[in-house]
KOLMIGU-350983 format. One record per residue (C-alpha): z, x, y; residue in three letters. Coordinates in pm, 1 decimal, always signed. Layout:
N
REC        Z        X        Y  aa
REC        Z        X        Y ala
...
//
This chain:
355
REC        Z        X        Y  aa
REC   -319.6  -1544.5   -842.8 unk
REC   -287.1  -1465.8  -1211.3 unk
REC    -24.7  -1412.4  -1471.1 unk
REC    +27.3  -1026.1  -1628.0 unk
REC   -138.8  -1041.6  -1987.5 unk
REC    +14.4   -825.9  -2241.5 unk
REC   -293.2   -632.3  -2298.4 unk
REC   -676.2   -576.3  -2112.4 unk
REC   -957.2   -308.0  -2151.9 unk
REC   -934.3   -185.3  -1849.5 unk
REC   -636.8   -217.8  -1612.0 unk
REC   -733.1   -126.6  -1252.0 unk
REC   -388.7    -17.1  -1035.0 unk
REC   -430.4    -79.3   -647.8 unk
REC   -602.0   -370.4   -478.7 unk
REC   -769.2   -250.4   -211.4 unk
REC  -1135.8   -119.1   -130.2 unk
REC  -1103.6   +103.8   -438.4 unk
REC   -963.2   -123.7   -697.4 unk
REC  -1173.9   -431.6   -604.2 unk
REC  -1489.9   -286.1   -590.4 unk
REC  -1442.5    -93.6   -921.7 unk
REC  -1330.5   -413.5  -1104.4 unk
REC  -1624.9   -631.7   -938.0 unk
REC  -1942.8   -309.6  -1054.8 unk
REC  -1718.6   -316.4  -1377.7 unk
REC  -1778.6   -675.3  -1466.9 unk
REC  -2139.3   -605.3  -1337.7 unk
REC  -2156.1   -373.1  -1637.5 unk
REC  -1993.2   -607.0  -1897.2 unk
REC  -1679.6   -519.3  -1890.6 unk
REC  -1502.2   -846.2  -1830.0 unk
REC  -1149.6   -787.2  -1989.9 unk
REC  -1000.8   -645.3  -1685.2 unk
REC   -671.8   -699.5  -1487.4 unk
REC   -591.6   -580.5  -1123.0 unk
REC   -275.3   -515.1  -1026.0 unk
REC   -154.4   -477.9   -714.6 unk
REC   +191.5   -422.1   -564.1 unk
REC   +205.9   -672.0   -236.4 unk
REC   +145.3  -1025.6   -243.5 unk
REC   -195.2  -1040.2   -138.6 unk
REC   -473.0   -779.0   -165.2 unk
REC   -571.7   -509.7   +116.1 unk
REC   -214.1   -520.6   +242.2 unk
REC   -242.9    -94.9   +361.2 unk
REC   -543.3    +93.1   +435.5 unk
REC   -804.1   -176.8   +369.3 unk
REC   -612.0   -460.7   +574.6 unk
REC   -533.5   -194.2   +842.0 unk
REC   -841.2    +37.9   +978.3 unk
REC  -1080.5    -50.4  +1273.6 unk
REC  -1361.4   -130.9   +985.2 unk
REC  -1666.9   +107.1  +1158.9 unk
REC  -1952.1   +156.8   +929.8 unk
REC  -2012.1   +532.8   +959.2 unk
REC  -2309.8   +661.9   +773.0 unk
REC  -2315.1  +1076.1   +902.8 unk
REC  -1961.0  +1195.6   +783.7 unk
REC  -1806.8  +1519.9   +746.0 unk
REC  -2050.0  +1670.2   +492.0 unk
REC  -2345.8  +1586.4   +231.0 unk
REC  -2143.2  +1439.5    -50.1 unk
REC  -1954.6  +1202.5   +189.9 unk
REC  -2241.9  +1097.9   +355.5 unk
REC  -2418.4  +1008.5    +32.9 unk
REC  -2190.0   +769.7    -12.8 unk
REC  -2125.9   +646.4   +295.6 unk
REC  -2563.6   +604.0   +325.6 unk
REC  -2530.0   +376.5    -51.3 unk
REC  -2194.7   +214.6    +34.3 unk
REC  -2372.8   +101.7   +397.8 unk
REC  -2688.6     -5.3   +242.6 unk
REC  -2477.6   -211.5    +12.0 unk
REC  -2293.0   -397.8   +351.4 unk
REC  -2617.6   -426.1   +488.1 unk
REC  -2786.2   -598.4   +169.1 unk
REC  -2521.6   -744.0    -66.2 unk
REC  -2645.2   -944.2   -362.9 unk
REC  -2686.0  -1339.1   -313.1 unk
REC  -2349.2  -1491.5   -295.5 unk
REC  -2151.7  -1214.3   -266.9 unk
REC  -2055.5  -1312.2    +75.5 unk
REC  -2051.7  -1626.7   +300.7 unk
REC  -2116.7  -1463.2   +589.8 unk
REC  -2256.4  -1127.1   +672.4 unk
REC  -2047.4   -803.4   +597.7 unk
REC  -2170.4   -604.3   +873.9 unk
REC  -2267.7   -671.4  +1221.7 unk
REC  -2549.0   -365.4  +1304.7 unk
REC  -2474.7   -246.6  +1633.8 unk
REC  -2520.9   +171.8  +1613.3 unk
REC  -2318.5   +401.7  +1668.0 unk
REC  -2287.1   +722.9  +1915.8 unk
REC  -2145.6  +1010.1  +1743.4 unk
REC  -2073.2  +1220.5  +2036.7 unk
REC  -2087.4  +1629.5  +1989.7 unk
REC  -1952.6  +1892.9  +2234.0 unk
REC  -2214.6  +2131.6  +2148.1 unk
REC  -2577.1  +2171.2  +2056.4 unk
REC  -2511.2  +2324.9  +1722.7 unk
REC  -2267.0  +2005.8  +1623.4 unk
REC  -2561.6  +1775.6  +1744.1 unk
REC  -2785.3  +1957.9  +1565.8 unk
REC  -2602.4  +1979.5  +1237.0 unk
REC  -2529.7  +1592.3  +1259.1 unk
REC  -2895.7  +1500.8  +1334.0 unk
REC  -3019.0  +1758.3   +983.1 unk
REC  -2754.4  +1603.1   +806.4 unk
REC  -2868.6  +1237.8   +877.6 unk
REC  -3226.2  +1394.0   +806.6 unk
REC  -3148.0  +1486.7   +483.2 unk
REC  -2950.9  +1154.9   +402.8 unk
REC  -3289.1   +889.4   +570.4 unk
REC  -3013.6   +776.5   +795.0 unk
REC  -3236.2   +596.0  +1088.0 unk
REC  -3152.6   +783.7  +1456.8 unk
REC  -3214.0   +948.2  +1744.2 unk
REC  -3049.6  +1220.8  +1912.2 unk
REC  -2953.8  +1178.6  +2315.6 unk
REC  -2866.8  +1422.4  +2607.6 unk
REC  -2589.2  +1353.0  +2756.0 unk
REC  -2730.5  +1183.6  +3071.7 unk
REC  -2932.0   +945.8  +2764.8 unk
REC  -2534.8   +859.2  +2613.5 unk
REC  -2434.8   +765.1  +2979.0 unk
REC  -2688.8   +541.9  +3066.5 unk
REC  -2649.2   +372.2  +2656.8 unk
REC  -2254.4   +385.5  +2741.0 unk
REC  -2194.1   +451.2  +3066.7 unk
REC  -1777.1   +284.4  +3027.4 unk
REC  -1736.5   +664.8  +2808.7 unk
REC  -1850.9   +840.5  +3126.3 unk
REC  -1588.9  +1163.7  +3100.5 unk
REC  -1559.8  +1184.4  +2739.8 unk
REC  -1649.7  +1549.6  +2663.5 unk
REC  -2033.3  +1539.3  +2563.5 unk
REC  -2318.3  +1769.9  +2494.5 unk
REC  -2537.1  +1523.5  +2339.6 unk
REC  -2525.0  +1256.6  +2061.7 unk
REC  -2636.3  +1134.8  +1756.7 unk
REC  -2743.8   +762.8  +1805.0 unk
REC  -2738.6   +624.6  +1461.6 unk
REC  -2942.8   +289.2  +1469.7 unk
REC  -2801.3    +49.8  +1128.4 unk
REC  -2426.7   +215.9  +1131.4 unk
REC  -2195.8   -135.4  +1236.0 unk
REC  -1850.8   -324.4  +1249.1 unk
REC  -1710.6   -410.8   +870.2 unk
REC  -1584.8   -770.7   +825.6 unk
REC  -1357.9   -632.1   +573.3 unk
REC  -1186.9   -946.3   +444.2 unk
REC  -1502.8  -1069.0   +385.5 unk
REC  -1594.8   -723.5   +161.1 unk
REC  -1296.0   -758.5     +0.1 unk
REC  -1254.7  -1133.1    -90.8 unk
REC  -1641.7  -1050.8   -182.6 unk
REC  -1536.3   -761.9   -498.0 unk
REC  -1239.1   -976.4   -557.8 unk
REC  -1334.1  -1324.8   -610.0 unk
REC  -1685.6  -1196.2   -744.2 unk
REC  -1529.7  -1039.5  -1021.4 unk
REC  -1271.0  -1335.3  -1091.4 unk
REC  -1559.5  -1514.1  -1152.4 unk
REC  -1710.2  -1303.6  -1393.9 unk
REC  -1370.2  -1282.7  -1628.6 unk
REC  -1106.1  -1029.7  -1422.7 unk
REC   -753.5  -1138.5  -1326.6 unk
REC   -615.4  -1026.4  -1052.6 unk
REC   -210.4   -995.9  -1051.7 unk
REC     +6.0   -984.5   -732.2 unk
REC   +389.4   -846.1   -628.3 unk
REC   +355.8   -616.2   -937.1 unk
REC   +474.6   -243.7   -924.8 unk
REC   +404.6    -26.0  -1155.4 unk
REC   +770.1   +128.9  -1270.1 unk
REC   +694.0   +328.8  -1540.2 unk
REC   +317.3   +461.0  -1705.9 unk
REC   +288.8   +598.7  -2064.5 unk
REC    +58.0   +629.0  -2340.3 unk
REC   -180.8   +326.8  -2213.5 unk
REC   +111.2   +101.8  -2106.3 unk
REC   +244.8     +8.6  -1775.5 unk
REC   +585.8   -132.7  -1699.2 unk
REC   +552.5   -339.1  -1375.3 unk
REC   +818.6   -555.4  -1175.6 unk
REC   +605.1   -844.4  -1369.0 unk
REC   +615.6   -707.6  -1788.4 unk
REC   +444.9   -504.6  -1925.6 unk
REC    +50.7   -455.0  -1991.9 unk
REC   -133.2   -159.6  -2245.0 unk
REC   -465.6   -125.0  -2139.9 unk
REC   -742.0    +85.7  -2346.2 unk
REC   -831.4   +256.0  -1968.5 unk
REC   -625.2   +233.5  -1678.7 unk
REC   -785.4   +328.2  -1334.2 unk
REC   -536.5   +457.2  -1053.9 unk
REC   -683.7   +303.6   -711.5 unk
REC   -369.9   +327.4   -582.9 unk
REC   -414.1   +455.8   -257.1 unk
REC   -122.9   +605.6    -67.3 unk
REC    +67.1   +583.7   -414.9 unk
REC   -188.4   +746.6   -598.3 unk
REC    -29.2  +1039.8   -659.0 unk
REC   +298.6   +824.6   -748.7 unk
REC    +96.7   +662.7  -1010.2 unk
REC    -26.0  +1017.3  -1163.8 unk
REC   +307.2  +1167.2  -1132.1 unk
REC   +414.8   +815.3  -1357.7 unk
REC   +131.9   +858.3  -1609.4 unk
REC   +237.0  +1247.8  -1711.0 unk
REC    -93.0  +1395.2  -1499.4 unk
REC    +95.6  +1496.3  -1222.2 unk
REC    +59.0  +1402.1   -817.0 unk
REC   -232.4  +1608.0   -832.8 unk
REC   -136.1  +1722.3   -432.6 unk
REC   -257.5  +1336.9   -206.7 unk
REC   -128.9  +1360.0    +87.0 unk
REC   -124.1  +1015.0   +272.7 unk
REC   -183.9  +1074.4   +649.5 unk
REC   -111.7   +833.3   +925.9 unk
REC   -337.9   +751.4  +1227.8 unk
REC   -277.8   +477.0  +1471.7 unk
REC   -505.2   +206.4  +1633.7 unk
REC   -512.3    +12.5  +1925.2 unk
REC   -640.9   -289.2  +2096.3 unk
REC   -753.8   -251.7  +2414.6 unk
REC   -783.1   -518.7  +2712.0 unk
REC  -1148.3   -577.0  +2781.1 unk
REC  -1304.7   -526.4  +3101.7 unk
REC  -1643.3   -641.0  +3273.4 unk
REC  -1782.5   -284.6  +3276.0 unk
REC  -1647.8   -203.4  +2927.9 unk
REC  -1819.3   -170.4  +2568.3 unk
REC  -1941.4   -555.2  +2570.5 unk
REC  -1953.2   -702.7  +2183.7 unk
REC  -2289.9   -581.5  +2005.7 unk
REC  -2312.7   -243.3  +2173.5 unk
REC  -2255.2    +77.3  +1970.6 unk
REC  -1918.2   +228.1  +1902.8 unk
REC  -1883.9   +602.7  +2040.1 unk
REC  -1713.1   +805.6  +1854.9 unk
REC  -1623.0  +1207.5  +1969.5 unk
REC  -1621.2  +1423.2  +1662.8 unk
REC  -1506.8  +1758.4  +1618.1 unk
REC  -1202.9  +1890.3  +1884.2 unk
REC  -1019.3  +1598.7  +2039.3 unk
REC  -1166.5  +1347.3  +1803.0 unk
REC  -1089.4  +1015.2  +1964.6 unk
REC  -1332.2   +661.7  +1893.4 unk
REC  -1397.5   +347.9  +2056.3 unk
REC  -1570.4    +25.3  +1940.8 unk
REC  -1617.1   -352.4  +2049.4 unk
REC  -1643.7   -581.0  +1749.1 unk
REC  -1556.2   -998.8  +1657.6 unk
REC  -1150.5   -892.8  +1654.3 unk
REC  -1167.2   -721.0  +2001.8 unk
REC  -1212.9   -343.5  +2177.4 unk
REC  -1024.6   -104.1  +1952.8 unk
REC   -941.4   +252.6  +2005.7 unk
REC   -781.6   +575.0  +1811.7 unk
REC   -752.0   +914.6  +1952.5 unk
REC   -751.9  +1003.4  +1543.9 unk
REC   -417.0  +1152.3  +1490.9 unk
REC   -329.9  +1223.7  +1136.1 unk
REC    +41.6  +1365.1  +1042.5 unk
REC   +169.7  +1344.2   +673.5 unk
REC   +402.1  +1082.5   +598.8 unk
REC   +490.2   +871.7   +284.2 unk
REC   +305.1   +616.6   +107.0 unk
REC   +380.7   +294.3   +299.0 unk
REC   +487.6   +431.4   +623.8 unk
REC   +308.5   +253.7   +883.3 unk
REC   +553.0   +241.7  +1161.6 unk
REC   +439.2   +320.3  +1529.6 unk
REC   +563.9   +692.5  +1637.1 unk
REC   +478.0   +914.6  +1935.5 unk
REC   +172.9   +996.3  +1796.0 unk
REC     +5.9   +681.0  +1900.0 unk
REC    +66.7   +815.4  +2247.6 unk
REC   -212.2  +1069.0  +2186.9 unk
REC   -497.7   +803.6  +2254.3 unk
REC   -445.7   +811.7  +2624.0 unk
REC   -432.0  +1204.8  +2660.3 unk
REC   -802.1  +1157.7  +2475.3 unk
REC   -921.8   +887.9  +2711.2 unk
REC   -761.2  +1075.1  +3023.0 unk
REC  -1073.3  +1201.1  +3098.1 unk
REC  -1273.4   +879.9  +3063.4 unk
REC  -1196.4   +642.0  +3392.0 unk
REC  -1318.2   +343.2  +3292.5 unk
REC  -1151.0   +355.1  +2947.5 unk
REC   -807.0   +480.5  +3050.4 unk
REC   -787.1   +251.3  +3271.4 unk
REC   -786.2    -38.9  +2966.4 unk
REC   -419.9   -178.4  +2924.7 unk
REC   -302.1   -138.4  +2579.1 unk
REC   -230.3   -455.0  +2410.9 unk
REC    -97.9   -380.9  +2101.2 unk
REC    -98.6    -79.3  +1895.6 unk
REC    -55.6    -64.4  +1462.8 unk
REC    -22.4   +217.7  +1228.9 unk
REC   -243.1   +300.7   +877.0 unk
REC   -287.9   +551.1   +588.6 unk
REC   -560.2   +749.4   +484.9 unk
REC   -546.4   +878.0   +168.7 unk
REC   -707.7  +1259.6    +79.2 unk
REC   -736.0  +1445.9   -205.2 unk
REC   -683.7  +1818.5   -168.0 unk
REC  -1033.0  +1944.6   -195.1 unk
REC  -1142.6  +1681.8    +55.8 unk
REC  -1362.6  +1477.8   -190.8 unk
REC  -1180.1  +1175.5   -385.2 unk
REC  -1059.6  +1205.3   -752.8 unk
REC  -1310.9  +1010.2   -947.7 unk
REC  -1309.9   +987.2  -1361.8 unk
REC  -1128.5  +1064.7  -1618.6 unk
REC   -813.5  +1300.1  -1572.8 unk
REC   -881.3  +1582.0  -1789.1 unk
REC   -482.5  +1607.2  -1922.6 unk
REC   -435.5  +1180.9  -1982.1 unk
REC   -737.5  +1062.6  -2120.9 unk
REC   -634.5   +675.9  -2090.3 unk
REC   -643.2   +762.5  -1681.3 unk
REC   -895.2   +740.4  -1480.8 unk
REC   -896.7   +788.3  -1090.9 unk
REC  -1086.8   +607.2   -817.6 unk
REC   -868.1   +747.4   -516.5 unk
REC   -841.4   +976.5   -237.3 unk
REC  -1122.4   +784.2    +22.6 unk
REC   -991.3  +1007.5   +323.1 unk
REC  -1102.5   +697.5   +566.6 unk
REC  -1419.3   +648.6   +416.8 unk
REC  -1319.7   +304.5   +230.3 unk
REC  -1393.2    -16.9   +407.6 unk
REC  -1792.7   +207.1   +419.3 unk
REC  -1797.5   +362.1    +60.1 unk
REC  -1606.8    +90.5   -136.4 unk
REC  -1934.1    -21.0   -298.1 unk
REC  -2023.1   +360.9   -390.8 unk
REC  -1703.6   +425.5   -515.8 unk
REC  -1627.7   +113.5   -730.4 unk
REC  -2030.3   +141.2   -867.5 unk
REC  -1941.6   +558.4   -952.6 unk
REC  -1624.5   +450.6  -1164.3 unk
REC  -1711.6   +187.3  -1354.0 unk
REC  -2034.2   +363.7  -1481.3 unk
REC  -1811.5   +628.1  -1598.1 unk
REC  -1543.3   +440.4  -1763.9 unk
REC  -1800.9   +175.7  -1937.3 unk
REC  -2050.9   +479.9  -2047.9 unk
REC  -1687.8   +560.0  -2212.7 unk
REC  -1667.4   +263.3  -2390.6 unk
REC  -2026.0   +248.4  -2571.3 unk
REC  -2003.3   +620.7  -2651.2 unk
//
């Protein structure tokens, strides 16, 4: 794409969800003197390129969900030209509990969040779903605008939007060594007034570089698989299901197929994405479900999610390096908060720069 300058304002580390989105809200702000860099050759090469791209509005608890509510509103109504073709295709989604007090704690929580549903028996899922027919259910929550991600259209969207505002963006360029405002990458060397670590997976790499220490990410693999369709499967449109809580396992239909996860997650290191025993745990969580264990596997890949220890992601300024900034730790929720999460850090780090 571009060449490394020797300087920028702002020099955004990581090229996925993260990095993207804060570099397109940045140049939304004014900030046009920015440079992306990212390690691979092209952008979304890890845990944006490689995740089944659900749009999940209800997560784990309020502050997630917030984000998850403005970073799906955002997919569902992007600003003119930001895309060619829609970002999200609104089919619902079943968030299946195995208890009343789950459904009802889902259901307040979308309440207090205005995200449109309904909750369902579990006779009501079966005749919605009736392929997940033996997946453990008490009830659901039927959320009515959650959807499939066409996430190389969200990020080509925050990438090429803010080319065209002023950013460069800079592939096959590792960062070696960080101090005092200045990288040294496989490509030279760039000082930048602010640099923002979206690094995913390598985030703590990147802090450990910079002097503010790893700051405890852990990078956790899951793996995915495609599934062969069937006639009395999840046709294209209908909602994914997805079992939370014990035995967490999903399943969705989208444009690139029926894909599946029975959720694993197992500490590994950034950029380890090979296919273990672990991705064997998807048919112990569908053994129960006829119609969906009986789906051939057709292929099967492995991803990272990226968490920060206190479960929420590191956003702002680190308080030890005060050229560092952090926009990482998305624990999954990328491809659905990207917009959130990119608008969030480059508020903070251009309210910075007029102060």
């Amino acid at each position: 794409m571009d060449a490394l300058p020797a300087r920028a304002a702002v020099v955004v580390v990581g090229g996925g969800f993260a990095g993207a989105a804060t570099a397109w809200w940045l140049t939304r702000h004014g900030v046009t003197d920015v440079v992306v860099i990212e390690r691979e050759a092209r952008l979304g090469r890890h845990a944006s390129g490689r995740n089944a791209g659900m749009c999940r509005q209800v997560a784990e608890d309020d502050d997630w969900t917030a984000r998850c509510v403005r970073g799906a509103t955002f997919l569902r109504e992007p600003p003119s030209g930001f895309a060619s073709r829609p970002l999200v295709e609104v089919t619902g989604s079943l968030l299946l509990a195995d208890d009343d007090a789950t459904l009802d704690g889902l259901a307040a929580r979308a309440r207090r969040h205005g995200v449109s549903h309904r909750t369902l028996g579990s006779a009501a899922v079966l005749e919605l779903a009736p392929w997940a027919a033996g997946l453990r259910c008490a009830g659901a929550l039927h959320t009515l605008d959650d959807g499939i991600i066409d996430t190389v259209a969200l990020l080509d969207g925050f990438a090429l939007g803010a080319r065209g505002l002023g950013a460069r963006i800079v592939t096959s360029c590792d960062v070696l060594a960080a101090r005092d405002g200045e990288l040294v990458t496989t490509r030279g060397a760039i000082r930048g007034d602010q640099i923002v670590c979206a690094a995913g997976a390598w985030a703590g790499v990147l802090g450990a570089l910079a002097g503010a220490g790893a700051h405890g990410f852990a990078a956790m693999k899951r793996h995915i698989s495609f599934l062969a369709t069937a006639a009395d499967g999840p046709a294209r449109g209908a909602p994914f299901v997805w079992r939370v809580g014990a035995d967490e396992v999903y399943v969705r239909h989208g444009a690139d197929g029926l894909m599946a996860s029975g959720c694993d997650a197992a500490a590994t290191a950034p950029g380890d994405v090979a296919i273990d025993a672990a991705a064997d745990l998807l048919a112990a969580r569908l053994a129960s479900a006829p119609r969906l264990a009986a789906l051939e596997v057709t292929g099967t890949w492995a991803c990272q999610r990226t968490f920060a220890p206190e479960g929420q992601p590191r956003l702002g300024r680190d308080p030890v390096v005060p050229w560092l900034w952090w926009a990482a730790g998305l624990g999954g929720h990328g491809a659905t908060c990207a917009s959130a999460i990119g608008e969030d850090a480059a508020a903070a780090i251009s309210a910075s720069g007029r102060s």
